[in-house]
N, C-alpha and C positions, 0 to 999 in steps of 0.2 A: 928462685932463679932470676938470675940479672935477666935484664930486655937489652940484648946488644943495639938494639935501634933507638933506644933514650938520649941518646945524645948526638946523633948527626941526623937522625931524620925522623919528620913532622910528617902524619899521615892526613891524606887530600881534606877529611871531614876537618882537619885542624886550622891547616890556614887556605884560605880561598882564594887569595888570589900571588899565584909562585912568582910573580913578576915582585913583589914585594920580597918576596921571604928572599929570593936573589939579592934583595938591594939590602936587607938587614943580615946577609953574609951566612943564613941559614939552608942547609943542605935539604932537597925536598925531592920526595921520590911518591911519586903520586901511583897507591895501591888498589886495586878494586877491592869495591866493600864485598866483605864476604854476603852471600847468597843462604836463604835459607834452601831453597827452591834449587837448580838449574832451569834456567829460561829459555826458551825458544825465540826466533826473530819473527816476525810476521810482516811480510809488506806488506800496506792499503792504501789504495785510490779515493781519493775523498774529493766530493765536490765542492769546489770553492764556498758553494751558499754552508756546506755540511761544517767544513774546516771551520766556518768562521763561528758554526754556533757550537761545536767544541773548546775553541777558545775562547768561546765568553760562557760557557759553563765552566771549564777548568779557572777561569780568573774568578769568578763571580763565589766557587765552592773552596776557592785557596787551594789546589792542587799543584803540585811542584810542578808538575810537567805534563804533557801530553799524552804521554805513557800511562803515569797514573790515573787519568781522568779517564782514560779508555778501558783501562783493568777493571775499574769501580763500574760503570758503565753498563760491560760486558754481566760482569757479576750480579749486579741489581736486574738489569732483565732476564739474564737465566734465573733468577731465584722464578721472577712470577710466573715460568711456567707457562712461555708463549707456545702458544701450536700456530702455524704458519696456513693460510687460506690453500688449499689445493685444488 
């Protein structure tokens, strides 16, 4: 089966930056990657001193982004099985 989308449109992982693909006259329709999961949104308040040692663990472990560093994070301390002082 043909991919009717081979030929006029490049998907977001392909080319990064659409101000380009504009200027080389290529059609570009930016798709969300598919999801293994469905995700949820979570807000958090983080203190300036916090934020800032998130983003120099996220830089420091090469994580893409903030999201990621925070998922890892979450996951590595629920493994150890903290129990919380009552």
């Amino acid at each position: 089966m043909r991919d009717p989308y081979a030929k006029c449109i490049l998907y977001a992982y392909c080319i990064q930056d659409a101000q380009m693909a504009s200027i080389l006259g290529i059609s570009c329709i930016f798709l969300p990657m598919p999801r293994k999961t469905p995700s949820l949104f979570v807000h958090l308040r983080l203190k300036k001193d916090l934020l800032e040692k998130l983003d120099e663990f996220r830089f420091t472990q090469r994580f893409e982004s903030r999201t990621e560093a925070i998922h890892w994070l979450l996951e590595f301390a629920l493994k150890q099985n903290p129990k919380p002082n009552k």
